[in-house]
Every structure is written in structure tokens, then in C-alpha cells.
C-alpha positions as CSV (number, residue, x, y, z in Angstrom):
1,X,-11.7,130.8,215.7
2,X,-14.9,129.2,213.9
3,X,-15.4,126.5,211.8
4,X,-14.2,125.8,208.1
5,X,-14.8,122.6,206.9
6,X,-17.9,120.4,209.2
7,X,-20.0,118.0,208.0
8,X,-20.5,116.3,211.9
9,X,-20.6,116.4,215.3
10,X,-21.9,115.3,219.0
11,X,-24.3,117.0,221.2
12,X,-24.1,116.4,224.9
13,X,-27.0,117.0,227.3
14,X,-27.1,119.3,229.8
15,X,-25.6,116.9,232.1
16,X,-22.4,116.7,229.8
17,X,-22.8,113.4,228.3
18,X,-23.0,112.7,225.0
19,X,-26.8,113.2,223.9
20,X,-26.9,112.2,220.2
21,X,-24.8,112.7,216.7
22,X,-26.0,115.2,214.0
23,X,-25.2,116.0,210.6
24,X,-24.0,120.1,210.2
25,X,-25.2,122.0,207.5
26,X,-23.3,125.3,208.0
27,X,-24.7,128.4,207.5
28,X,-21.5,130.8,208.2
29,X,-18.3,130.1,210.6
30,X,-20.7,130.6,213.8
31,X,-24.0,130.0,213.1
32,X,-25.1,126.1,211.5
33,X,-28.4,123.9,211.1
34,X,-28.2,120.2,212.9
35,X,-30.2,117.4,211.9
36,X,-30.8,114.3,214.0
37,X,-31.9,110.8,213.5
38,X,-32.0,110.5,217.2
39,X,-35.9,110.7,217.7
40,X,-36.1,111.0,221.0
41,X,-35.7,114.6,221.2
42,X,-38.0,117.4,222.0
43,X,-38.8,121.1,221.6
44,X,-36.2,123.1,223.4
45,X,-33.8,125.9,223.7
46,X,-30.5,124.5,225.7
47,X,-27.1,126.2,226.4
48,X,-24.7,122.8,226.0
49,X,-21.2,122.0,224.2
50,X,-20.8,120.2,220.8
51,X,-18.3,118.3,219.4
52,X,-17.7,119.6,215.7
53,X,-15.6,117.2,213.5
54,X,-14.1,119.9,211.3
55,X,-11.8,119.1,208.2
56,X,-9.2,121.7,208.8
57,X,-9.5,122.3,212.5
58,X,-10.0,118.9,213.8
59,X,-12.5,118.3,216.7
60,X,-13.7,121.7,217.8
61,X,-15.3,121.7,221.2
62,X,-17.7,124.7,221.4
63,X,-20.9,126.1,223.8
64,X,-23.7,126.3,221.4
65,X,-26.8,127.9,221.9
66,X,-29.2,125.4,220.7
67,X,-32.7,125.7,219.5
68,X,-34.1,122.0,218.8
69,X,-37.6,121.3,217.2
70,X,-39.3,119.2,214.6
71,X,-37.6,119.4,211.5
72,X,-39.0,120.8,208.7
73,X,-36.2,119.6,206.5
74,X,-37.2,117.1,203.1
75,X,-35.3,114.6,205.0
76,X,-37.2,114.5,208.0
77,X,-38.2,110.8,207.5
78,X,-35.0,110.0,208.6
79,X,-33.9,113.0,210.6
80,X,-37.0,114.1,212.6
81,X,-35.2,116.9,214.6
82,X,-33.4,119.7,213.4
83,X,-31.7,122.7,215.3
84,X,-30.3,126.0,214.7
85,X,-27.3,126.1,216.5
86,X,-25.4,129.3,217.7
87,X,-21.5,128.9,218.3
88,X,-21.1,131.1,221.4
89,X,-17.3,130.3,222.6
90,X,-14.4,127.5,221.3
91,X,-13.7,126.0,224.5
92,X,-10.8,123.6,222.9
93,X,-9.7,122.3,219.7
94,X,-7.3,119.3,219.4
95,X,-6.1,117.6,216.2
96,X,-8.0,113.8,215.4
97,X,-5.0,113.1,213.2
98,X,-2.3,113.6,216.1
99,X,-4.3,112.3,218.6
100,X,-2.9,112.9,222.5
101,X,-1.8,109.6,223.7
102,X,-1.1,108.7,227.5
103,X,0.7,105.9,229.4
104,X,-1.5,104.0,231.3
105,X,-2.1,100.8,233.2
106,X,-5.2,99.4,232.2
107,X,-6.1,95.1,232.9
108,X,-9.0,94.3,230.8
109,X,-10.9,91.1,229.2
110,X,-10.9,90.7,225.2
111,X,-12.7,88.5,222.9
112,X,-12.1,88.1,219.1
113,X,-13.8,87.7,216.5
114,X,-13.5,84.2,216.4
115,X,-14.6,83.9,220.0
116,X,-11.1,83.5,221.7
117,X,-11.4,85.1,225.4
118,X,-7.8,86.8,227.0
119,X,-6.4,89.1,229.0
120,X,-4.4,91.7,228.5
121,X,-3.2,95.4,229.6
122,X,-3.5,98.6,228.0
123,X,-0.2,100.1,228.4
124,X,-1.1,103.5,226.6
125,X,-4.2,104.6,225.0
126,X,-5.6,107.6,222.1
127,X,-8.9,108.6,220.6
128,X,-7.0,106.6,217.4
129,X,-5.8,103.4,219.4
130,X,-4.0,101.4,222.1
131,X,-0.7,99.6,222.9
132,X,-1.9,96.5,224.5
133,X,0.3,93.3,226.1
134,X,-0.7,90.0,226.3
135,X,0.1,86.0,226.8
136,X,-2.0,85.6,223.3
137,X,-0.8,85.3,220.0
138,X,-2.9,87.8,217.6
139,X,-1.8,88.3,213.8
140,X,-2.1,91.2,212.0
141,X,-5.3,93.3,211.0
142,X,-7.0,90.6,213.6
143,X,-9.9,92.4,215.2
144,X,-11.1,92.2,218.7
145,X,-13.1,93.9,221.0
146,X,-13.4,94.8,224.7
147,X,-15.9,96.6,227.4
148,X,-14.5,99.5,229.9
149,X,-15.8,102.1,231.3
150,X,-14.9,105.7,230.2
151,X,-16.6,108.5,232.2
152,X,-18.5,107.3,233.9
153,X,-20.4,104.8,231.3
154,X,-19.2,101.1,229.7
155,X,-18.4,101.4,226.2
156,X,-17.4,98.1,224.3
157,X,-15.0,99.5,221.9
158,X,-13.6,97.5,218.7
159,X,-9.5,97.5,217.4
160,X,-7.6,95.4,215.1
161,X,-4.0,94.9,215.4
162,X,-1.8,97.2,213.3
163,X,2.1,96.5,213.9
164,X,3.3,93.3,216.1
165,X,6.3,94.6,218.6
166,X,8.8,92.6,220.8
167,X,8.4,90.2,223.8
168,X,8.1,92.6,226.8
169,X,8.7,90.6,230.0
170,X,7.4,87.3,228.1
171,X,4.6,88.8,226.5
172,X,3.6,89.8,223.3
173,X,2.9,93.6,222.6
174,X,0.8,94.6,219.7
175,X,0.0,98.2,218.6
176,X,-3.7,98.4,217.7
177,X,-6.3,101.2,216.3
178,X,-9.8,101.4,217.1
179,X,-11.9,100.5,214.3
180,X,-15.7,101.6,214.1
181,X,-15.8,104.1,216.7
182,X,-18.9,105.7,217.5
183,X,-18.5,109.3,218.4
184,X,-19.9,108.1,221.8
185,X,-16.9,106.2,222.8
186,X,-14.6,108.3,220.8
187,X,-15.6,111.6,223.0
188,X,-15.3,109.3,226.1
189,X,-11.6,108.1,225.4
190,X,-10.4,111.4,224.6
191,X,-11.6,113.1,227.8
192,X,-10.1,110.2,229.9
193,X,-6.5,110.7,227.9
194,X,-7.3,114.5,228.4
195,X,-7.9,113.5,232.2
196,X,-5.0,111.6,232.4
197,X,-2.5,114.2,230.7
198,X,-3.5,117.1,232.9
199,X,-3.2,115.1,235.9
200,X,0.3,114.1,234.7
201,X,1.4,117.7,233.8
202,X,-0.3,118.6,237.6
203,X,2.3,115.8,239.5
204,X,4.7,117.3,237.4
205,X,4.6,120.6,238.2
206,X,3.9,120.0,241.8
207,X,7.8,117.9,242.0
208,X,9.1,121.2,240.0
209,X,7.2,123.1,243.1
């Protein structure tokens, strides 16, 4: 499989964190240019894996053969690096529009806009949103935000309220989407659901065992 339709994605370092976002400029379905306004790159040729948002695949997770260096591109004002960037192996794809959501139990601190501090828990999360419960009273399309940390880093992550549900156990429940994601965050909820489904299927099949 290769790409179709990408305009996007995120590079992670060599260490497997995300490095910095690029816009694509394809050149066929396995070879594309990259072009960062992250500055604090350098000259280099790296193996690493890249996050490609692609219209008709989804997210595309791929290791790239990366050559970075100064770009020589009429926009290099504002995007100093470029790369040419060789697709070597699709390592997963999964669908942004049906994101994978998993039950969780997750106690964390919010604040909204208007500077109201509560408590709450995240009783299933997606790369799209959450299900949170909670003594306080939100209305619709109210934003909020909160910090947690996803592997391994603290992202504070932004959602506004989408659909109000019932009282559960005194409580109010509230289904919520994420609203101005970076592609940071957004790569480091979806490999904690990821996480979190394989080690469900994994207790699973160990009680089928």
C-alpha cells in the first residue's frame, strides 16, 4: 500500500517521539518532499517512522528513509528544512474518521475557559475525544482543557462538550471531542488507546487460554 491523497504528517526522532510536523509534497505513492518550519533541524540522513495524514487511507504509519537539509524551496523563509523522504515499509494504517476508542479509568483536573477548576474521570478515550463524568455542570459546545501525560510526556489537551448524557451514579456524563489538536498530542493519545486495546485483547486471549 502507498499513499494517495497527503498533504501532512509527523516525524518522530530516532528515539520515537514526535520530532516535528511537515507539509508533504508528493512526488509518486513512495517517494515525497517534506518541508519544515521547525528550525531546529540539521543536515542528516535518518531511518525513522512518519505519521502521514492521508485523504483516503487515513493516518499511515510508515519507516521513511529521510534525507534532511537546508531547503532550497521559495518558501524557505518560513520552512527552512526540507527532506526527501523514501517510504520503505507501511508499518499500520488506521482510520482518523473511526477512531479506536477504549474504556478507561482516568481521574484528572480541568479548567474552563472561564476559569472554573473540577474534577472529573475519563471513562473512555479516542484520538477524536473522551467520555468524561463529573460533579460539574458543563453546557454544550463549552470548552475546557486538561494536562496528562501520554507516553511518556504531559500534553495539555483542549475539548468542548458535544452531547450531555444521564446522571451516572449522581454525576453528570458528557461526551466531548478534542478540539485543536496538535499532531503532537494526537500521535500520543492514539498510541496509548492502541496500548490499551492490545493489552485488552492480550487479557482476553490469555482467559480464552
Amino acid at each position: 500500500m502507498a499513499l494517495k491523497d497527503c498533504e501532512n504528517c509527523l516525524v518522530y526522532g530516532t528515539d520515537n517521539r514526535p520530532l516535528a510536523k511537515a507539509r508533504v509534497e508528493m512526488i509518486d505513492e513512495k517517494h515525497v518532499w517534506l518541508f519544515f518550519q521547525y528550525s531546529k533541524l540539521r543536515s542528516i540522513r535518518i531511518k525513522t517512522f512518519v505519521d502521514f495524514y492521508d485523504g483516503q487511507y487515513g493516518v499511515v504509519r510508515s519507516h521513511c528513509e529521510l534525507v534532511i537539509q537546508k531547503s532550497s524551496h521559495p518558501n524557505r523563509n518560513k520552512e527552512p528544512w526540507m527532506a526527501s523522504c523514501t517510504i520503505l515499509n507501511v508499518q499500520d494504517t488506521f482510520q482518523r474518521q473511526k477512531d479506536l476508542r477504549v474504556r478507561v479509568s482516568l481521574r484528572a483536573e480541568f479548567n474552563t475557559v472561564k476559569g472554573t477548576y473540577f474534577s472529573g474521570t475519563i471513562e473512555n478515550i479516542s484520538a477524536g475525544g473522551l467520555f468524561l463524568v463529573t460533579p460539574q455542570v458543563l453546557k454544550k459546545n463549552e470548552h475546557f482543557t486538561f494536562r496528562y501525560r501520554f507516553s511518556g510526556d504531559v500534553y495539555e489537551l483542549e475539548a468542548r462538550v458535544l452531547r450531555i448524557g444521564t446522571l451516572i451514579k449522581g454525576e453528570y456524563s458528557y461526551g466531548c471531542q478534542f478540539a485543536n489538536l496538535t499532531m503532537e498530542a494526537e500521535a500520543a493519545v492514539r498510541k496509548y488507546v492502541f496500548a490499551k486495546q492490545k493489552e485488552k485483547l492480550s487479557k482476553q486471549a490469555k482467559r480464552v487460554l
